[in-house]
Backbone as ProteinMPNN parsed JSONL, in Angstrom:
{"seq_chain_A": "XXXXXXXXXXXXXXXXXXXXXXXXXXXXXXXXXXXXXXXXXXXXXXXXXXXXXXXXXXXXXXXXXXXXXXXXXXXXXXXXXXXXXXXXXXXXXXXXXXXXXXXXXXXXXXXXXXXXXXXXXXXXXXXXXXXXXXXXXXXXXXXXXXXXXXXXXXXX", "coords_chain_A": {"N_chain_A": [[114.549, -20.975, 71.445], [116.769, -22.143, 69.97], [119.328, -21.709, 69.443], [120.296, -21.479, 71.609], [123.251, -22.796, 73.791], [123.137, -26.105, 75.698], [125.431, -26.673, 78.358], [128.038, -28.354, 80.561], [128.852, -26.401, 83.394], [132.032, -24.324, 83.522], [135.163, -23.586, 85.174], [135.166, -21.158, 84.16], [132.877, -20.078, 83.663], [132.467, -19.207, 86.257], [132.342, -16.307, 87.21], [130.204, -15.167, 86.034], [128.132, -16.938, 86.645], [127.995, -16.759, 88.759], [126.717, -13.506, 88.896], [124.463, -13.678, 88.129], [123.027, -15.049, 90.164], [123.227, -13.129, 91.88], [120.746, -11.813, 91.114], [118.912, -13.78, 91.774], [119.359, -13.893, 94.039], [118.449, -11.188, 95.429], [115.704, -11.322, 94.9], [115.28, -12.737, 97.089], [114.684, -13.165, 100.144], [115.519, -14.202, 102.487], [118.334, -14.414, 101.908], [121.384, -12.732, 101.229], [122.568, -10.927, 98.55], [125.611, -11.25, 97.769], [128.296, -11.358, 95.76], [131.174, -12.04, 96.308], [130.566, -14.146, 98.326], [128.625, -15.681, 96.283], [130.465, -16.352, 94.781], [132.536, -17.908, 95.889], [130.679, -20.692, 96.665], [130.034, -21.477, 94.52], [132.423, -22.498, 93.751], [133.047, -24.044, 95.296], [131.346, -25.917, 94.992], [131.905, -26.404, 92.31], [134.071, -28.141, 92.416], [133.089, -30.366, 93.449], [133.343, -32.096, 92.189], [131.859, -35.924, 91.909], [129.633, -35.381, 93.404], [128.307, -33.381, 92.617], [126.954, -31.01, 90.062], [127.07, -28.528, 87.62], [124.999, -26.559, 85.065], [125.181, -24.893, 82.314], [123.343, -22.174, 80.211], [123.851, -20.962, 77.043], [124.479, -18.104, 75.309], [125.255, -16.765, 72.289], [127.948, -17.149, 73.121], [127.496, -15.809, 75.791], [126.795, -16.418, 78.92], [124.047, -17.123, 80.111], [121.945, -18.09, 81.513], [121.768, -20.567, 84.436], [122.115, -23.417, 86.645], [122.026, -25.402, 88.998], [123.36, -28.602, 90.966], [123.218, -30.763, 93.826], [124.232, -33.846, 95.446], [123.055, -35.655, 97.852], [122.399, -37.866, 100.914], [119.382, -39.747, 101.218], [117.97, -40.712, 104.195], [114.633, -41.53, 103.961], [114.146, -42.368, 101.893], [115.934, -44.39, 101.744], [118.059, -43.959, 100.182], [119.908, -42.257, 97.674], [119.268, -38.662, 96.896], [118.84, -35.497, 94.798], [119.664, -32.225, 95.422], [117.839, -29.631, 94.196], [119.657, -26.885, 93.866], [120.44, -24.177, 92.732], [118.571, -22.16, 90.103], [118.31, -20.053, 87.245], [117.374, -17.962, 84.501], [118.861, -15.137, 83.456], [116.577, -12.398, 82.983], [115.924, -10.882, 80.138], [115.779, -13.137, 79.056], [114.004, -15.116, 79.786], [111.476, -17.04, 79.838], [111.337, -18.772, 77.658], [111.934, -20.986, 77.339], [114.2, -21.999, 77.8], [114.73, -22.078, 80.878], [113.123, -24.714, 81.163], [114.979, -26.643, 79.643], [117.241, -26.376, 81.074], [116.466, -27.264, 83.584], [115.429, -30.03, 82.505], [117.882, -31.257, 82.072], [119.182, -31.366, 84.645], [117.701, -33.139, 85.707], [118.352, -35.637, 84.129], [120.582, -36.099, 85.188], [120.584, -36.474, 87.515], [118.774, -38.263, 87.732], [120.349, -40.557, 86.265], [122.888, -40.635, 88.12], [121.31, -41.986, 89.983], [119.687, -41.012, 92.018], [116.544, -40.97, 94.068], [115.032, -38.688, 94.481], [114.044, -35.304, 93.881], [114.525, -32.532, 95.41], [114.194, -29.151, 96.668], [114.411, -25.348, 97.317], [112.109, -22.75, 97.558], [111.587, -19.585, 97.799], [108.967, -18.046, 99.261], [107.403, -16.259, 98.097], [107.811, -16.167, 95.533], [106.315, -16.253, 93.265], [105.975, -16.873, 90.21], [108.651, -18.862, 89.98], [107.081, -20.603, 91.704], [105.145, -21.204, 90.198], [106.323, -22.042, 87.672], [108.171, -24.511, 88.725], [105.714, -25.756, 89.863], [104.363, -26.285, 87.312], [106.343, -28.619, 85.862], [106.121, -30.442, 87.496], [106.139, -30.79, 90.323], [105.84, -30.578, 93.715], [104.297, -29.209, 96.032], [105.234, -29.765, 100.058], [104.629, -31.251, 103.023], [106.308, -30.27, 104.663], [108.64, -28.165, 106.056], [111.31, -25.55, 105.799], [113.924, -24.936, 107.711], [116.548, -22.961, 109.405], [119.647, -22.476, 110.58], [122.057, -20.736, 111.417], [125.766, -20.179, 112.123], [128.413, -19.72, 114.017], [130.999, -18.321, 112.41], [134.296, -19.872, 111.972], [137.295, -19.272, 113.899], [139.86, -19.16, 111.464], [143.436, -19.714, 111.859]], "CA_chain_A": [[115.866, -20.443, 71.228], [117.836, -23.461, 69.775], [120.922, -21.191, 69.586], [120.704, -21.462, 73.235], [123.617, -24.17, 74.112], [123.364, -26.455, 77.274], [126.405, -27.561, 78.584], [128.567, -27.848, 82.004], [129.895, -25.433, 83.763], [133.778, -24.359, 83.791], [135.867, -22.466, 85.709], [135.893, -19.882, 83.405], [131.742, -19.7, 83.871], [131.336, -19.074, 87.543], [131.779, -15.304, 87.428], [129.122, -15.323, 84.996], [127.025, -17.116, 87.179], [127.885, -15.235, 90.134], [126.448, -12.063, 88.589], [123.578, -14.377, 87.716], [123.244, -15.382, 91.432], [122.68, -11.579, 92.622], [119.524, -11.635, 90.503], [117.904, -14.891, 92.292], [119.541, -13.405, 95.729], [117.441, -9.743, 95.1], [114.376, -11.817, 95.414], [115.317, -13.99, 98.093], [114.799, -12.279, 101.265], [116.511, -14.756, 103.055], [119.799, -14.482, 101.796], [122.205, -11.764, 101.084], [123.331, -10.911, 97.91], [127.381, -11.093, 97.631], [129.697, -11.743, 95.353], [132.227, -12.941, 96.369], [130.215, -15.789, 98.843], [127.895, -16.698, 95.731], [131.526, -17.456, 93.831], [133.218, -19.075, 96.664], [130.082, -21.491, 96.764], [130.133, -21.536, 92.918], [133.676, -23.029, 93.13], [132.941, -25.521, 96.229], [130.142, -26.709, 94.009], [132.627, -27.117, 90.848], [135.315, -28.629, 92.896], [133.159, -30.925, 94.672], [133.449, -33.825, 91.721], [130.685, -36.94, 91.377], [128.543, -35.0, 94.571], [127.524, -32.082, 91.994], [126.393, -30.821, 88.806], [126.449, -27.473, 87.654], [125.735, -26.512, 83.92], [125.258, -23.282, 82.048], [122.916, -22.017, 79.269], [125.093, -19.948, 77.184], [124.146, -17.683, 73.792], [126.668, -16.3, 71.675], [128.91, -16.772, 74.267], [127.444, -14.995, 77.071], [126.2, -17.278, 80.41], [122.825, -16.552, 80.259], [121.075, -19.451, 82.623], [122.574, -21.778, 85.217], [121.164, -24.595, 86.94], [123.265, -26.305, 90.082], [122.653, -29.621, 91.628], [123.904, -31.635, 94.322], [123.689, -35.496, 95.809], [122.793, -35.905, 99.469], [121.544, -39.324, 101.432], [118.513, -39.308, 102.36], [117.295, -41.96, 105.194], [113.794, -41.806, 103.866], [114.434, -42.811, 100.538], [116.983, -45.647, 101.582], [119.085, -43.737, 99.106], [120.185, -40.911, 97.168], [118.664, -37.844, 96.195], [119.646, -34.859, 94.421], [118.959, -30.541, 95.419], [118.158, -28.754, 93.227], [120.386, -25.568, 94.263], [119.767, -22.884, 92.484], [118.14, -22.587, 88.785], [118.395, -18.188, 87.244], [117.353, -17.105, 84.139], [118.723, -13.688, 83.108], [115.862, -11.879, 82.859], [115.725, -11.253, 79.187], [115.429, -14.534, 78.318], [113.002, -15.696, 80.417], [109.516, -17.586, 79.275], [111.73, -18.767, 75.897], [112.109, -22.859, 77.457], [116.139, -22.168, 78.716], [114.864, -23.156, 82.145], [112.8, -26.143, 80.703], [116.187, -27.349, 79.126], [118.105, -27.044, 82.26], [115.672, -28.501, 84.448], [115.599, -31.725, 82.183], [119.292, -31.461, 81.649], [119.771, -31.737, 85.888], [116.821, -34.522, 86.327], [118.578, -36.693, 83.43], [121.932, -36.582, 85.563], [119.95, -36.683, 88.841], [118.527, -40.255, 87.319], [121.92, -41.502, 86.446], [123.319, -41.003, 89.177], [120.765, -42.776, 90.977], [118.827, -40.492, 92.935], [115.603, -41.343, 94.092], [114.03, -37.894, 94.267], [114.34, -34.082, 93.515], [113.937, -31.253, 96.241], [114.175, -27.606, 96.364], [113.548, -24.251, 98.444], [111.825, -21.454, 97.273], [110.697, -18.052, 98.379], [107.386, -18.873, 98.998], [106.885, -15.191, 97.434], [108.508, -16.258, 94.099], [105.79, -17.506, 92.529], [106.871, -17.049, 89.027], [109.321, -19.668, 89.995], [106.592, -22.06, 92.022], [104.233, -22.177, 89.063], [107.211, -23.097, 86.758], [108.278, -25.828, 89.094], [104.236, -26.643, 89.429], [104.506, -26.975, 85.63], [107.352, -29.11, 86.043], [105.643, -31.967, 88.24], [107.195, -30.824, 91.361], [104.602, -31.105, 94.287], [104.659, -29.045, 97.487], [105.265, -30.927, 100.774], [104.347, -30.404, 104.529], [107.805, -29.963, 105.571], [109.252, -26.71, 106.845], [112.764, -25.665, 105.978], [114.557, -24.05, 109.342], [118.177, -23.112, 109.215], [120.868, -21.96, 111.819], [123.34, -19.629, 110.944], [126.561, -21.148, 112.448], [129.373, -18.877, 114.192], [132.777, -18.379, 111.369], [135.662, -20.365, 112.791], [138.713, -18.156, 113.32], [141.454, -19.763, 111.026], [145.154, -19.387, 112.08]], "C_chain_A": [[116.842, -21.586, 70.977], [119.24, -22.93, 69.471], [121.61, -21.331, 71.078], [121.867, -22.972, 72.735], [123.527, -24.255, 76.073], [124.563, -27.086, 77.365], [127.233, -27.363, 80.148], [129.183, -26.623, 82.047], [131.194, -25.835, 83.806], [133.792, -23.615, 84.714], [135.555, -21.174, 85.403], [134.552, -19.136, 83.283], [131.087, -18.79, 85.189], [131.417, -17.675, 87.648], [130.572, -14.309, 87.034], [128.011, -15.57, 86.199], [126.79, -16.499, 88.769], [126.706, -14.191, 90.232], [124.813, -12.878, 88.239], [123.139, -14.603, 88.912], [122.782, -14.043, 92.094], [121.393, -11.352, 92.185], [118.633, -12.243, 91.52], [117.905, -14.057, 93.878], [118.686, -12.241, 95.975], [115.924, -10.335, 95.416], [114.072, -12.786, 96.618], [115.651, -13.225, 99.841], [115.742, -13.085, 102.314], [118.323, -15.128, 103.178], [120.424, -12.972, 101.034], [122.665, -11.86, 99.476], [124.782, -10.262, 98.491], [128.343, -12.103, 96.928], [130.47, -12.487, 95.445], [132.196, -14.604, 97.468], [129.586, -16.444, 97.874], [129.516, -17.198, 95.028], [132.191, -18.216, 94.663], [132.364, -20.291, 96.922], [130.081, -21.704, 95.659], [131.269, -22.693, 92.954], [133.485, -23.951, 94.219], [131.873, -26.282, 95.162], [130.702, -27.374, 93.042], [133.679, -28.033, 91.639], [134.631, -29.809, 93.782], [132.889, -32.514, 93.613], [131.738, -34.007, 91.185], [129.382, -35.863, 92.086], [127.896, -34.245, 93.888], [127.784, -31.906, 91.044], [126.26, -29.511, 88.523], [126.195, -27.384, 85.872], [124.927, -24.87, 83.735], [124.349, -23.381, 80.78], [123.41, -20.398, 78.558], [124.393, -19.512, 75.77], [124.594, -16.772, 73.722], [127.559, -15.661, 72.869], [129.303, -16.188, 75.355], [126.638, -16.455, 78.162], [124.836, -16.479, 80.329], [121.413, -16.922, 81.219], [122.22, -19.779, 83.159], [121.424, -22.343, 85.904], [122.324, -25.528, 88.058], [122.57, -27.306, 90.746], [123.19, -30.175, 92.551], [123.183, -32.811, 94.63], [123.572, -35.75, 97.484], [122.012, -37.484, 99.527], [120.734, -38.966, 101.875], [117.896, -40.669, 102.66], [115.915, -42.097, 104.705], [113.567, -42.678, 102.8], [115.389, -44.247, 100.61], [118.32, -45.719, 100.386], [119.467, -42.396, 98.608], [119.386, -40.152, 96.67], [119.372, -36.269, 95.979], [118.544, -33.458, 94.724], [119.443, -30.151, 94.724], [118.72, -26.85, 93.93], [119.936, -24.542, 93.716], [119.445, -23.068, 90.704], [117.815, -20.652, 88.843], [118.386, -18.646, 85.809], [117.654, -15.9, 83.915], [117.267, -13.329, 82.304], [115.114, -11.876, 81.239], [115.43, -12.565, 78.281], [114.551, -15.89, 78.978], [111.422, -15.886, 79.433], [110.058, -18.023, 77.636], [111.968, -20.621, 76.027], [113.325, -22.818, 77.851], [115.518, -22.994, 79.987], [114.163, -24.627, 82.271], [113.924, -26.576, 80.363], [116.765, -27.521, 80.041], [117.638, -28.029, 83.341], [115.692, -29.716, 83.96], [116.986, -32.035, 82.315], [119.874, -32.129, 82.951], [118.608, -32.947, 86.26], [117.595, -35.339, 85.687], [119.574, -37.112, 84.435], [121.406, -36.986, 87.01], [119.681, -38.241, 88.69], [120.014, -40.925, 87.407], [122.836, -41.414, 87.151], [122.479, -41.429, 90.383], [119.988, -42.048, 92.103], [117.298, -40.654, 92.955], [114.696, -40.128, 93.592], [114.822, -36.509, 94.073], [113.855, -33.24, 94.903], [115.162, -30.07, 95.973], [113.486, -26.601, 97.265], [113.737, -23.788, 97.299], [111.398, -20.709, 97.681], [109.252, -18.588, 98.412], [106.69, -17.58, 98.514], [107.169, -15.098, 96.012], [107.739, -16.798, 93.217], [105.293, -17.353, 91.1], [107.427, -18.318, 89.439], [108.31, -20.77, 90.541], [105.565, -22.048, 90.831], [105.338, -22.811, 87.901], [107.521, -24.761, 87.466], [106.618, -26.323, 89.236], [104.249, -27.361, 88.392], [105.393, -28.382, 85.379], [107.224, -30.652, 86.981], [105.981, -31.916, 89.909], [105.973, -30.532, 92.629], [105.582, -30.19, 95.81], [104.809, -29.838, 98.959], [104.566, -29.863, 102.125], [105.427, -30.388, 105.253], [108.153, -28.143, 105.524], [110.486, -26.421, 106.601], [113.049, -24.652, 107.241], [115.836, -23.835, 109.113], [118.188, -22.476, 111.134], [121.856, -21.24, 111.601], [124.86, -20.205, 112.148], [127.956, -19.411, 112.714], [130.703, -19.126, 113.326], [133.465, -18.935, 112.461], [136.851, -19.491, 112.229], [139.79, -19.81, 112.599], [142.524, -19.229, 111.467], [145.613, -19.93, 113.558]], "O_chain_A": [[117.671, -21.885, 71.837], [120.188, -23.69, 69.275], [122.759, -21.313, 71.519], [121.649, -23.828, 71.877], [123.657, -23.498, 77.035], [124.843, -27.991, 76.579], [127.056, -26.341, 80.81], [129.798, -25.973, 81.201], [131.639, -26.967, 83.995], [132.825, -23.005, 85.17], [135.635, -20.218, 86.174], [134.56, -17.952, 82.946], [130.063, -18.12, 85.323], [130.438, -17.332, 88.311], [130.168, -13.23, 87.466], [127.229, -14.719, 86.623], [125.902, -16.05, 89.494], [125.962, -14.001, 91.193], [123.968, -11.99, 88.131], [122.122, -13.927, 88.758], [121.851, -14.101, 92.898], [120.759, -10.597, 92.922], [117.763, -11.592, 92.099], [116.962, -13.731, 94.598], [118.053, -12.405, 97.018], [115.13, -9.741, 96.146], [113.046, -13.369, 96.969], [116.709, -12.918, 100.391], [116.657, -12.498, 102.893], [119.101, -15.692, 103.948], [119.696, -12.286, 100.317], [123.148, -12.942, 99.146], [125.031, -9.316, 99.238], [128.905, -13.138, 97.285], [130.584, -13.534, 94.808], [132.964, -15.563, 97.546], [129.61, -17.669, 97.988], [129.683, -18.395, 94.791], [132.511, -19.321, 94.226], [133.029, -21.194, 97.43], [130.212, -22.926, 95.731], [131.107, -23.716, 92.289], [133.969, -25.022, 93.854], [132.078, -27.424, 94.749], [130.396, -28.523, 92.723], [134.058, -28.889, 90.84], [135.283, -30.286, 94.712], [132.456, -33.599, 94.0], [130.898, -33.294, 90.637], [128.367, -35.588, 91.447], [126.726, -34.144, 94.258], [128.822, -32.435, 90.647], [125.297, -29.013, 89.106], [127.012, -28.013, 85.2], [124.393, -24.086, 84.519], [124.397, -24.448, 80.167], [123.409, -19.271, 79.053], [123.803, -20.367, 75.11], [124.605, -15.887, 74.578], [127.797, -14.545, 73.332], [130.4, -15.977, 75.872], [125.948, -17.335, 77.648], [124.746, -15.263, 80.503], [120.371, -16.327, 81.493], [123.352, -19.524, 82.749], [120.239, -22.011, 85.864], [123.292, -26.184, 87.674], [121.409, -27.141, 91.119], [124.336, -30.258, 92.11], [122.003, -33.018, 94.344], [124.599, -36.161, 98.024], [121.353, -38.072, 98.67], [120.735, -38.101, 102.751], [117.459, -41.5, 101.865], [115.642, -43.24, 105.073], [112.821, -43.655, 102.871], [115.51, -45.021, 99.661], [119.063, -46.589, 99.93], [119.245, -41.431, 99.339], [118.589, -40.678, 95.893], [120.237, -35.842, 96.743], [117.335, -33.385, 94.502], [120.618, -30.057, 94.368], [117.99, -25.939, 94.322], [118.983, -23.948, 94.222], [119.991, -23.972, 90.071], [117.363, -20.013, 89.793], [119.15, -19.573, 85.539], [116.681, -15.182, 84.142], [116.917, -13.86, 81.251], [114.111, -12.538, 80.975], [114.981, -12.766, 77.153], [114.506, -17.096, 78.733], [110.698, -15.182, 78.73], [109.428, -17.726, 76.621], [112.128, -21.371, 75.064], [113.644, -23.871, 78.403], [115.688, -24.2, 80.165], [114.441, -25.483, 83.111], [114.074, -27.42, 81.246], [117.064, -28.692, 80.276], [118.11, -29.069, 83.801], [115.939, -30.63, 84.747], [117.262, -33.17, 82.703], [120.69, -33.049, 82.895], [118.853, -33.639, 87.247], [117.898, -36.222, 86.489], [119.62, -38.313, 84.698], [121.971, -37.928, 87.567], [120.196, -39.169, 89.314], [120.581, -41.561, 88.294], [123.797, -42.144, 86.907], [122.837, -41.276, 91.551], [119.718, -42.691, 93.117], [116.724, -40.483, 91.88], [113.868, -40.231, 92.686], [116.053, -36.499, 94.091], [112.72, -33.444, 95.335], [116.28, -30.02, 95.46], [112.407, -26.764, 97.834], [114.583, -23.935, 96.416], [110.36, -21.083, 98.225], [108.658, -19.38, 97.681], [105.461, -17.624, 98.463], [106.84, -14.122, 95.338], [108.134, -17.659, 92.431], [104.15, -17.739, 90.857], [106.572, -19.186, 89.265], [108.459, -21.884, 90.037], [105.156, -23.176, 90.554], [105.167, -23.904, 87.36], [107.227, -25.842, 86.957], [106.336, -27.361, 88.636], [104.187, -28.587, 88.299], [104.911, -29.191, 84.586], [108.004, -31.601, 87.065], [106.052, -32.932, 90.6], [104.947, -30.151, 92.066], [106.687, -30.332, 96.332], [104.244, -30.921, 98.802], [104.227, -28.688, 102.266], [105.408, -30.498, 106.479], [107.702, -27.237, 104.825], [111.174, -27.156, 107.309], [112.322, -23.71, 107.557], [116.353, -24.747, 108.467], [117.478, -22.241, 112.112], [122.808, -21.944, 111.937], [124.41, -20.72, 113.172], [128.225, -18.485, 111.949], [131.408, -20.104, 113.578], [133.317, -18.608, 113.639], [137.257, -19.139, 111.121], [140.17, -20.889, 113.053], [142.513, -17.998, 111.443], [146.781, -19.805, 113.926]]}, "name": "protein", "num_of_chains": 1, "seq": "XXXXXXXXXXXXXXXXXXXXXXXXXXXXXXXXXXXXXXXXXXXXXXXXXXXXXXXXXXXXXXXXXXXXXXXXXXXXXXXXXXXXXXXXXXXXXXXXXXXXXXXXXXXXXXXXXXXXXXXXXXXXXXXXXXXXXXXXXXXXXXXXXXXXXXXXXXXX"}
């Protein structure tokens, strides 16, 4: 699809990728689709500068892919490395190379800005998505992700 274009995200993208965002969330048992938290993380992501990367794969002017990255330290590495956040396909246009393009598009910037390595969660039921990243060079580990869910602080 060389009509596809890659290019950053705007402002004027993230409700786009929002709605793009409820797709990945539908398969992601671990997280909630909503609205209005994937755009308020959408816009910490755009607003957060050098630390992150988001861009968009767009045809005739619809958002049709995204691809988000950020830069974290990591002590093992003695340096930087970049997560890969989230990476969606709309549906229709899946298996056409869009998410090959974005994926190179966020390693090139991942390199130049100096990051040593790439990581990423996935559903470990998504696996559509782990044979693409297989394809992709990307190598399972023996680590575990764990979270914590964290009590809201009242503001005011």
């Amino acid at each position: 699809m060389s009509e596809v274009i890659i290019r950053k995200a705007t402002e004027a993208d993230l409700e786009s990728m929002a709605k793009l965002l409820s797709g990945l969330f539908e398969i992601e048992s671990d997280f909630a689709v909503s609205p209005v938290q994937q755009l308020a993380g959408l816009k910490l992501l755009l607003q957060a500068g050098r630390g992150s990367f988001m861009l968009v794969a767009e045809f005739q002017k619809c958002v049709i892919g995204m691809c988000s990255v950020q830069l974290l330290v990591s002590t093992a590495e003695g340096g930087l490395k970049a997560v890969l956040e989230d990476l969606i396909i709309a549906e229709a246009y899946r298996n056409q190379g869009i998410g090959n393009r974005l994926l190179t598009a966020i390693e090139g910037w991942a390199c130049s800005q100096g990051a040593k390595r790439l990581d990423l969660l996935a559903d470990c039921r998504n696996t559509r998505a782990l044979a693409f990243y297989e394809q992709h060079g990307w190598q399972a580990t023996n680590l575990v992700a764990l979270q914590k869910r964290l009590p809201r602080v009242q503001e005011g």
